[in-house]
N, C-alpha and C positions, 0 to 999 in steps of 0.2 A: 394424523394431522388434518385441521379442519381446511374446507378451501378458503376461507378467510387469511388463517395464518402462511398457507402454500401462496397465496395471492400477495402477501407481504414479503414475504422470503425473495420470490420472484421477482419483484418489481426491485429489492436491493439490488439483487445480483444482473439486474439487469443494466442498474447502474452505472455497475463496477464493469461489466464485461464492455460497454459503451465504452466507461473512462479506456481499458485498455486497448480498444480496436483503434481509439481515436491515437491514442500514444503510439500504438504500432506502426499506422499510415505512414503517419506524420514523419516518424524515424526511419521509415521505407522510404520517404521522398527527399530526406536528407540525407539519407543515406550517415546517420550518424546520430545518438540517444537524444532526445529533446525532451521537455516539461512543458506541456502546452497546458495554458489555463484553464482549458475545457475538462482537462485530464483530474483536475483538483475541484473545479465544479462541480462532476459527478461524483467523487471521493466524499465531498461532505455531504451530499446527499444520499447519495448509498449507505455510508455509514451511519448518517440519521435515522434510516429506514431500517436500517441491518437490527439497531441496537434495540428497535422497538417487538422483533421477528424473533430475537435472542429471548428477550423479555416476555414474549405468548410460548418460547419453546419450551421457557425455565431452564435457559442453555445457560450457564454463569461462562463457559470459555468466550462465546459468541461478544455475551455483554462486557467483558473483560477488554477481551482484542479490540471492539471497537471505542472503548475507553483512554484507549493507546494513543492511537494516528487521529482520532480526532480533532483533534486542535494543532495538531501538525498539518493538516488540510490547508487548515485556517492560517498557519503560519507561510506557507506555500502561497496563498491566495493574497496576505502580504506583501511577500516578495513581487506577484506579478502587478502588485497595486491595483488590482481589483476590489480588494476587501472593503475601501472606506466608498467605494460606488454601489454596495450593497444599501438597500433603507437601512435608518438608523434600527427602526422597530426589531428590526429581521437579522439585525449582525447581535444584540442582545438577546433575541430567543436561542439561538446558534447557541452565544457565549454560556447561556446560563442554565440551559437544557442539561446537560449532566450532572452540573454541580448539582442542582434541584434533585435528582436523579440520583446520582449518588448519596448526596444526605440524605433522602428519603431510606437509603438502602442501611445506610449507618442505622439509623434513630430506632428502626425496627431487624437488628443484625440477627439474634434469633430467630424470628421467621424467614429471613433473607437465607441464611444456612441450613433449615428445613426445608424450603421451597426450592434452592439453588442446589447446593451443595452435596446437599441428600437426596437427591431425588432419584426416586427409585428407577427410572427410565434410562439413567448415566450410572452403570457404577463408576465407583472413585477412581480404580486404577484407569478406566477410558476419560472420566473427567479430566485428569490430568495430566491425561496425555494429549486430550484437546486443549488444554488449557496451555502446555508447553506450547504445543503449534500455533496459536493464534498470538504467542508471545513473540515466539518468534518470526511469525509472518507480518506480524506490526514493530518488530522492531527494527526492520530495513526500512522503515519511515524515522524514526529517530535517528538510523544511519544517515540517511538521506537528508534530514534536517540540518545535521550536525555541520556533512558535506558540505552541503550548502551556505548556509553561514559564512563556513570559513573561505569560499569562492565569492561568496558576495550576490550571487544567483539562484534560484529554484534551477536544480542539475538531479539527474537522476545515472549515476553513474552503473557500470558493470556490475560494482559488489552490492547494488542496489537491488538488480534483478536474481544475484545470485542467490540471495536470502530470499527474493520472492521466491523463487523455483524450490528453494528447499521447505519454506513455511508449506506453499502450497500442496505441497506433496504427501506432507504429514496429515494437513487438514482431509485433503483426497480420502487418505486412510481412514479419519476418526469419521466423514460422512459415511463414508461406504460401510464400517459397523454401524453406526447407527441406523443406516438406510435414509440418512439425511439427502435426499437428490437433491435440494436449493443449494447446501455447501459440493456438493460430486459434481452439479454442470458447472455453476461459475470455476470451479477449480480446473475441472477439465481444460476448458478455454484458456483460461489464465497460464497453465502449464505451455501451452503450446507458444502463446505471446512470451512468456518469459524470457523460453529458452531461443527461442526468433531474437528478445533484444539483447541477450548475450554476445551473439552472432554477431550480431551489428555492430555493436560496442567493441567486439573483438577485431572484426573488421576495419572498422574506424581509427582506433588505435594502429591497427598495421598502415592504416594507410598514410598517417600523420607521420610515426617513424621512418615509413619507406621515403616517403617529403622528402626530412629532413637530412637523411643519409648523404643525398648528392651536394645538399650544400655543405657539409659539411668537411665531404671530402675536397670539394673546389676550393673549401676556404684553405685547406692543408694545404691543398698545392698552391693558393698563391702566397704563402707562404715560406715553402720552399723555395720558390722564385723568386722571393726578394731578394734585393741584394745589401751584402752584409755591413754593419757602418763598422 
């Protein structure tokens, strides 16, 4: 790997490890999961950067997974009404970057499956098994998305990180045969936040139930204490 493309990979993942320290804090001081807009700032930009590091590695999993959460960033950045305080110029190169990107991939599909697919550096059965993990590691963004939606908010729930921890885990694996380190450090990190906002999220939840318990019990007893018509 040239230091060019190492200097690319790196600066993704530096991204991403930023978004996640900031999410961390942030749910350390609330002591309960948050979605801070800074967290989806760096998403769309790590993943900009990620899909370009995938594309010098001839990694088609890399280009894949960041195909995914892409515009679920974007959908996120939405939510926090960020998105329309971007320049006009700058939310259209965003928008239209993969598309471009994509059809270009379409128009010349025989070389893209020589270049990607076959590439002698990935055999198949590892390609596909990076390719299941970075599916699954972007597809607790769709969860997440969905979640969201249907709450009305940008929320990053429990089964949100549980799919992180488990993507990430696989991805861990397919870096370490490859001896991909840009995917083995971000992961690393990312593992350790994960399973910290599980914790949180686990904790949070007990602490809301345990709330709820005493009023609930107070309510039964006055209740009981009424008197009968």
């Amino acid at each position: 790997m040239s230091t060019f493309i190492f200097g690319i990979g790196l600066l993704a993942q530096l991204c991403f490890s930023a978004r996640i320290l900031v999410q961390w804090i942030w749910s350390e001081r609330a002591h309960q999961l948050v979605s801070p807009t800074l967290y989806w700032v760096l998403s769309l930009l790590g993943s900009y950067v990620m899909f370009y590091y995938g594309y010098l590695r001839s990694d088609f999993s890399i280009i894949f997974g960041q195909f995914v959460s892409f515009y679920i960033y974007i959908a996120n950045l939405q939510y926090k009404g960020v998105w329309k305080r971007i320049p006009t110029l700058l939310r259209w190169l965003l928008y239209v970057t993969p598309v471009v990107a994509l059809t270009l991939t379409a128009e010349g599909a025989g070389e893209f499956v020589a270049h990607f697919l076959r590439n002698e550096g990935v055999p198949l059965p590892l390609l596909i098994f990076g390719t299941v993990a970075q599916t699954l590691f972007s597809s607790r963004f769709i969860y997440q998305i969905i979640y969201s939606v249907r709450h009305g908010q940008s929320l990053m729930p429990v089964s949100f990180w549980a799919l992180s921890l488990l993507g990430a885990g696989m991805i861990l694996v397919y870096g370490l045969i490859r001896l991909d380190w840009i995917l083995v450090l971000g992961q690393s990190f990312g593992i350790v936040a994960y399973t910290r906002n599980i914790l949180i999220g686990m904790h949070a939840a007990r602490s809301v139930a345990a709330a709820n318990r005493p009023e609930t019990g107070a309510a039964a007893a006055s209740d009981d204490k009424s008197p009968s018509l």
